[in-house]
C-alpha positions as CSV (number, residue, x, y, z in Angstrom):
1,X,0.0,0.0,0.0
2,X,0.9,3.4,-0.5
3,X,1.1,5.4,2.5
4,X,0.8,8.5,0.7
5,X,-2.1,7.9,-0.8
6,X,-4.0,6.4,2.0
7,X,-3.2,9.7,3.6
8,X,-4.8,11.8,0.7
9,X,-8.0,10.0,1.5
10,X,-7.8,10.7,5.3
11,X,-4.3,12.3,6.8
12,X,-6.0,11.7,10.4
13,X,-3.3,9.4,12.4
14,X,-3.7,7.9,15.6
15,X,-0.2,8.1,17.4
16,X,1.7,5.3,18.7
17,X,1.6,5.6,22.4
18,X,2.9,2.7,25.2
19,X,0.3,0.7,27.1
20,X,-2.7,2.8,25.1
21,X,-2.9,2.0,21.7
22,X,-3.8,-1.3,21.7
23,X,-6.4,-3.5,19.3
24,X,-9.2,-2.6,21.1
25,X,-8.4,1.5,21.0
26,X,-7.2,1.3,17.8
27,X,-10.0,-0.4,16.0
28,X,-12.5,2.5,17.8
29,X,-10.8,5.0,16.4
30,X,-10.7,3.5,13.2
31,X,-14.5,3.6,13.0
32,X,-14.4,6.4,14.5
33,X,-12.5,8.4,11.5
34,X,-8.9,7.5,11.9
35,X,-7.3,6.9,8.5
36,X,-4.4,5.0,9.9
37,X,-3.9,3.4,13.1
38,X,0.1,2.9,14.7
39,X,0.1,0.4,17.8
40,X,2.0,1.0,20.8
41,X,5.8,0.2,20.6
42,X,6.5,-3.0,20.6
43,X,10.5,-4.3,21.9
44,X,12.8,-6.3,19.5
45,X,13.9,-7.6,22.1
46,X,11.2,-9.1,23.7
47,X,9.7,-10.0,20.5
48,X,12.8,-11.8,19.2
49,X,12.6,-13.8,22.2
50,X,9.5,-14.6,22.1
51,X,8.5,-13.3,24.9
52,X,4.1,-14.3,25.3
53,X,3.1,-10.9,25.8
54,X,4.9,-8.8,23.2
55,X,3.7,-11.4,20.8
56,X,-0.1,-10.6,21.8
57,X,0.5,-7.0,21.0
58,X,0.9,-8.1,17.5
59,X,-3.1,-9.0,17.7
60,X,-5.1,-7.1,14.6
61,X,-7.8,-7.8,12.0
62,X,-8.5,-6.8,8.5
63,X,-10.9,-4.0,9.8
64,X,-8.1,-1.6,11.3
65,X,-5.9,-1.9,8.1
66,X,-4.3,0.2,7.3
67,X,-2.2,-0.5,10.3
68,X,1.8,0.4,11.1
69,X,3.2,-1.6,14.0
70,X,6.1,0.3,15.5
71,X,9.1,-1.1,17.1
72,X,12.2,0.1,19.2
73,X,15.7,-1.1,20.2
74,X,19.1,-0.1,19.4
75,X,20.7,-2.8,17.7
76,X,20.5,-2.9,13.9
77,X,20.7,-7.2,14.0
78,X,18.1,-7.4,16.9
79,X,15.5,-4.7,15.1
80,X,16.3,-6.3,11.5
81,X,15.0,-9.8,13.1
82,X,12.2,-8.1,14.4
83,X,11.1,-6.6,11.1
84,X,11.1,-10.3,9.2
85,X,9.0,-11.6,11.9
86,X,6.5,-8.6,12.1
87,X,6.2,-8.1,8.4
88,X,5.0,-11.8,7.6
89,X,2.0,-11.2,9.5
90,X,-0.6,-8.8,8.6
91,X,-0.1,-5.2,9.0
92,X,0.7,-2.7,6.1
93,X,3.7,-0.8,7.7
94,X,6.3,-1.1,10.2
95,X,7.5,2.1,12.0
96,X,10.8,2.4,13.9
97,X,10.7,4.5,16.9
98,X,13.4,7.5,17.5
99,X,11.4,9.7,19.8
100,X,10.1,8.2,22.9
101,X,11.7,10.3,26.0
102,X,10.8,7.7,28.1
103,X,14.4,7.3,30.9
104,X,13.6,3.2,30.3
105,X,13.7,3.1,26.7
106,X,16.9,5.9,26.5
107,X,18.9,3.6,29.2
108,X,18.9,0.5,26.4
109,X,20.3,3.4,23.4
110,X,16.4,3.7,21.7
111,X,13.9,6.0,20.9
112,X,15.1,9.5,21.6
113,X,18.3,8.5,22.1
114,X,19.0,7.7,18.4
115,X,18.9,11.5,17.6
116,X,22.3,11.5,19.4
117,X,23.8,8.7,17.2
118,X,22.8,9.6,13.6
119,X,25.6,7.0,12.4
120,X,23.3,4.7,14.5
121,X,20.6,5.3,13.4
122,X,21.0,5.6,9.5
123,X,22.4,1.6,10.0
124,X,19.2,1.2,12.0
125,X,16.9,2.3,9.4
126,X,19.1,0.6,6.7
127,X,18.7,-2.9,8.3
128,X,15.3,-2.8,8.5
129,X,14.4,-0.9,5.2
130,X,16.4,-4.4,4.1
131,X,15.0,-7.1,6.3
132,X,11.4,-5.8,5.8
133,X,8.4,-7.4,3.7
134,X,6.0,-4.2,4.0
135,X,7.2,-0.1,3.8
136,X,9.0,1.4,6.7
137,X,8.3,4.6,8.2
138,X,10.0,6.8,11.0
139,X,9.0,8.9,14.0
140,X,11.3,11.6,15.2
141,X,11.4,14.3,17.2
142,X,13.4,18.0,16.3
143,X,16.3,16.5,18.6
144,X,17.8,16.0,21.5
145,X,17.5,19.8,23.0
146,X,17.0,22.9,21.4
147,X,21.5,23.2,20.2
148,X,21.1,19.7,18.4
149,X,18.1,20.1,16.4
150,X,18.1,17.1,13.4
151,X,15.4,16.3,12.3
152,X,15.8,17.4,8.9
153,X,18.9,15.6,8.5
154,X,17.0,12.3,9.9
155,X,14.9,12.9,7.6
156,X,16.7,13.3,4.5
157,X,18.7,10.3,5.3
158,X,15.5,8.3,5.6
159,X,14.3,9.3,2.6
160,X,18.2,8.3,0.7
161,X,17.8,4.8,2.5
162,X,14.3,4.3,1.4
163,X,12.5,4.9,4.5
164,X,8.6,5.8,3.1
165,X,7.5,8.4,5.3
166,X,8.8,10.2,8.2
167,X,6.9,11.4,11.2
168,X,7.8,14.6,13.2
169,X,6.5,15.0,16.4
170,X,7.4,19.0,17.2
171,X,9.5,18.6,19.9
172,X,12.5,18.1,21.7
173,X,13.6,15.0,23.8
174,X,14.3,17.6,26.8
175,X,10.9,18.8,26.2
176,X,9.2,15.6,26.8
177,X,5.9,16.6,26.5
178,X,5.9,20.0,27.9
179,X,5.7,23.3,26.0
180,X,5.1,24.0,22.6
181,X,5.4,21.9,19.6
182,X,7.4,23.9,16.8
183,X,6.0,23.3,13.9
184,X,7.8,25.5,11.8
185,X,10.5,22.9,12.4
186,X,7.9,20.3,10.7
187,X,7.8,22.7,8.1
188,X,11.4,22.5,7.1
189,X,11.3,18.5,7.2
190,X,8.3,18.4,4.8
191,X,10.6,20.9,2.3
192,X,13.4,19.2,2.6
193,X,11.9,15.9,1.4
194,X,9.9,14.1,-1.1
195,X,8.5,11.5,0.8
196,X,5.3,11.9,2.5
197,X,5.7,14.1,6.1
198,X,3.4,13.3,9.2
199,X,3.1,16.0,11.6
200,X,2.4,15.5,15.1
201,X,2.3,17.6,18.4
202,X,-0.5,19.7,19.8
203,X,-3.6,18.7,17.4
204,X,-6.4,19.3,19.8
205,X,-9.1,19.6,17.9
206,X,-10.5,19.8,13.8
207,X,-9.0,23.2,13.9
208,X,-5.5,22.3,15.2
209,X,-5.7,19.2,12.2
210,X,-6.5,22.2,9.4
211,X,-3.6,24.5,11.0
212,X,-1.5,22.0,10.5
213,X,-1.4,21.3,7.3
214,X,-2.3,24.6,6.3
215,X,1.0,26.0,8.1
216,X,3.4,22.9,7.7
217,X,2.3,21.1,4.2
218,X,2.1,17.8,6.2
219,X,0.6,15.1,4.5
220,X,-0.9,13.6,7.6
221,X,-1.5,14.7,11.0
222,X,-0.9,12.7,14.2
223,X,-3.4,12.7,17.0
224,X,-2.1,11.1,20.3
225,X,-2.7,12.5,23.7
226,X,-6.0,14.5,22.6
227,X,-7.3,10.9,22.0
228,X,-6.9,9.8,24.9
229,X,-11.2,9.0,26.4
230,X,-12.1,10.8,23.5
231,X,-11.8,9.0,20.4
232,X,-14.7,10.8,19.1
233,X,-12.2,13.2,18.1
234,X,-11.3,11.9,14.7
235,X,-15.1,11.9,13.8
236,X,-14.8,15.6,14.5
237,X,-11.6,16.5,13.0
238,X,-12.5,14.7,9.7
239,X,-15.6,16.3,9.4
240,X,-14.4,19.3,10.2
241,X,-11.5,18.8,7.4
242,X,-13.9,17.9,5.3
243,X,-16.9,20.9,5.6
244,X,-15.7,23.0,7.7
245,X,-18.3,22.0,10.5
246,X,-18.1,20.0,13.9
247,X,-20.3,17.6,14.5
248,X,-22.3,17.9,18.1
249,X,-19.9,15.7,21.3
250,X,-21.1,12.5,21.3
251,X,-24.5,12.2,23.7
252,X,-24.0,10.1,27.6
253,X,-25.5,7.1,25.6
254,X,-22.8,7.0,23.0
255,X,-19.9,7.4,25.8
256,X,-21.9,4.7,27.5
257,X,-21.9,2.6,24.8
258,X,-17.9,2.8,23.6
259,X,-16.9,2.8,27.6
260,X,-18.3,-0.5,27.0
261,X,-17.3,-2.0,24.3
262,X,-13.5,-1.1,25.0
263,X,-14.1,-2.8,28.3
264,X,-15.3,-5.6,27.1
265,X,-13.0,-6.3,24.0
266,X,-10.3,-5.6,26.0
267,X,-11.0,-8.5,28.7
268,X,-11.4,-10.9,25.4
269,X,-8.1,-10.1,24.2
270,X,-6.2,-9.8,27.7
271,X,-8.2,-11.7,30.4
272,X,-10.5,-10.7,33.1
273,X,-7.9,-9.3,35.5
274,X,-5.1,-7.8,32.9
275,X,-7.9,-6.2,30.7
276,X,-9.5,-4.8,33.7
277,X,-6.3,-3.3,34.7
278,X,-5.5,-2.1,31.7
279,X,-9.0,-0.4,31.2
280,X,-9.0,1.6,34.4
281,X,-7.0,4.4,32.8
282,X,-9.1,4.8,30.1
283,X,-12.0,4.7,32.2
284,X,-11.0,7.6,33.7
285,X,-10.8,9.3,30.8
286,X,-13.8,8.4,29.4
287,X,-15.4,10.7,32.3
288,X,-12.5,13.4,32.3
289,X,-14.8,16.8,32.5
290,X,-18.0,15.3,33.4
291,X,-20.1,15.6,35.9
292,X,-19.4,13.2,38.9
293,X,-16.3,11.8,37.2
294,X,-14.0,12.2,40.4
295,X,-16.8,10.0,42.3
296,X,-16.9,7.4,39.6
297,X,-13.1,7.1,38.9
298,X,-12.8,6.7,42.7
299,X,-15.2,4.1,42.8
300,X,-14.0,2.1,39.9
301,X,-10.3,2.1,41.1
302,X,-11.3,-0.1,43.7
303,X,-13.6,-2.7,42.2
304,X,-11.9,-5.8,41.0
305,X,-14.4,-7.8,38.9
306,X,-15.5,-7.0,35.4
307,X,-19.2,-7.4,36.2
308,X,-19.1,-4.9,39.0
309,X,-17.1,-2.2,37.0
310,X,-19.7,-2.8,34.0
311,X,-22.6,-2.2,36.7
312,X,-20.8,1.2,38.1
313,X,-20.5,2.1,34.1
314,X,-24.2,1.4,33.8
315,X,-25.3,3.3,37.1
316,X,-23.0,6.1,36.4
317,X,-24.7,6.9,32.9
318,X,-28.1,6.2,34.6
319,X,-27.4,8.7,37.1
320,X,-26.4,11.2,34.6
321,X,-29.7,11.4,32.4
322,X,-31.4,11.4,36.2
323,X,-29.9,14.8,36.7
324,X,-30.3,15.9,33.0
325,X,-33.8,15.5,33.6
326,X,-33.9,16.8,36.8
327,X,-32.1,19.8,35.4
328,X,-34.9,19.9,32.5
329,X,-37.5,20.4,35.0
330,X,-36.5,23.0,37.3
C-alpha cells in the first residue's frame, strides 16, 4: 500500500503511544475516523525472544488496516529480526521509533536516544528498510535539545535509504511533552523531502488538524494524547476537514456505549484481571470533564471484577440522564 495515498483519503493518524494503543483502541478509532492506526511500541527484544506478551500485542484484523506496527531497540541485528518476523503477519507498515523520552527506553540506546547517534541510526533504518516485507516509516522528534536540532537531516537520510514516510513530532527529547510543539520545524522537514511528512504535536481539535497542514504542508496529522477518552475526536476533526463544521460531542449514551465496548474487547483479548487493569486508565478518561467523574473514577479504582465495573459504568450513565432530567424540570 501506498502510504501517501492512504493519507490523501484521510491524513488523520492515531499516534503510537505505550500501554494505550492497543487492538481494542485502535479499532474504535478507526470507526471512529482515523485513516491509519500505529500500535503501541513493541521491543525487539522481547519480540525476538518470544517473549508471550509482546507477541499478543501483535493482535489485529483486516478492519483496522491500514495499520503500522512500531518497534524500538538499538541494535541494527536485533530490530532487522524483528522486522522479518513482524512483516509476515498482517499489518501494512512497520514504524521504527526515534522519539520516545521515556528514561527506560533511552537507558537500552532507543527512541530519543537515536537522535544523538545519527551514524546509529541511519544503519538502524538501513537494516530494516532491508529485512522488511512491507514499507517502513520513521517517527522523530526535532532533537535532543534545542543546540542539536536534526530532524531534517534524519529525515533526509530516511528518505536516501528508502525509508517511506517520516513522522515529526514537534518537539525536543528535553521537552518531553511539555511546551510548545514547533512546527515551523515540521515545516522544514516536509521541504526538505519528497517522501510523505506526518506531523504530530498539539492537534487538539479539527482546527489544530487544518492548521496544520495549512501552516506545515504535512501530508498527515498525528493525534495522540488528545485521544486519549475521547476517540470521538477523529469523527470531529475529519468532518471538520472535510466541511468546515463540527459535528455535536457524542450524547451520555454513546460514551456509554464505547466505555463498553473497550471494556469488554479488552477483557477478550487480555483476560478478566489484565484487561481490567489495563481499562481503568481509560475509564477515567472516558469521564474526564463530566459531571461526577472524580466520584466514579474513585469508585471504579477499587472494584476488581468485570461485572461490577460494568454495573458502576451502567449506574453512572443512569445517574447522569437522572440529573439531566432533573435539570430539564427545574
Amino acid at each position: 500500500m501506498q502510504i501517501r495515498e492512504i493519507l490523501k483519503q484521510n491524513p488523520l493518524v492515531l499516534a503510537p503511544m505505550a500501554g494505550i494503543t492497543d487492538f481494542p483502541l485502535r479499532m474504535i478509532c478507526k470507526e471512529l475516523g482515523a485513516g491509519l492506526v500505529f500500535s503501541e511500541m513493541v521491543s525487539v527484544e522481547a519480540l525476538i525472544r518470544e517473549h508471550k506478551r509482546t507477541h499478543s500485542m501483535l493482535h489485529t484484523d483486516p478492519a483496522e488496516r491500514p495499520v503500522v506496527f512500531q518497534i524500538f531497540g538499538s541494535k541494527p541485528a536485533s530490530m532487522a529480526k524483528a522486522a522479518q518476523i513482524i512483516s509476515r503477519g498482517e499489518v501494512d507498515f512497520i514504524d521504527i521509533n526515534m522519539g520516545c523520552p521515556a528514561p527506560k527506553i533511552l537507558k537500552s540506546g532507543a527512541g530519543s536516544a537515536l537522535l544523538r547517534d545519527i551514524g546509529l541510526a541511519k544503519e538502524i533504518m538501513s537494516a530494516v528498510v532491508g529485512a522488511s516485507k512491507v514499507p517502513v516509516t520513521v517517527k522523530i522528534r526535532l532533537g535532543w535539545d534545542s543546540t542539536n536540532i536534526v530532524a531534517v537531516d534524519i529525515a533526509q537520510a530516511a528518505e536516501s535509504i528508502g525509508v517511506a514516510a517520516v513522522t515529526v513530532h514537534g518537539r525536543t527529547k528535553v521537552q518531553g511533552f511539555s511546551g510548545n510543539a514547533d512546527w515551523s520545524i515540521i515545516k522544514a522537514v516536509k521541504n526538505s523531502v519528497g517522501i510523505p511528512v506526518i506531523g504530530n504535536g498539539d492537534v487538539r481539535s479539527g482546527h489544530d488538524a487544518k492548521r496544520m497542514i495549512d501552516e506545515t504542508g504535512c501530508d498527515g496529522v498525528m493525534i495522540g494524547r488528545a485521544a486519549h477518552g475521547y476517540p470521538w475526536i477523529f469523527r470531529e476533526a475529519r468532518q471538520y476537514l472535510e466541511t468546515g463544521a463540527v459535528p455535536p460531542h457524542p450524547s451520555h449514551e454513546e460514551r456509554q456505549a464505547i466505555m463498553l465496548r473497550h471494556l469488554n474487547d479488552m477483557v477478550s483479548l487480555l483476560g478478566g484481571n489484565i484487561g481490567l487493569r489495563e481499562m481503568r486508565k481509560h475509564l477515567c478518561w472516558y469521564t474526564k470533564g463530566l459531571h461526577g467523574g472524580a466520584e466514579f473514577r474513585t469508585r471504579i479504582n477499587h472494584l476488581a471484577r468485570v461485572e461490577d465495573v460494568k454495573r458502576e459504568i451502567s449506574d453512572y450513565f443512569a445517574s447522569l440522564s437522572s440529573s439531566a432530567i432533573e435539570a430539564q424540570q427545574v
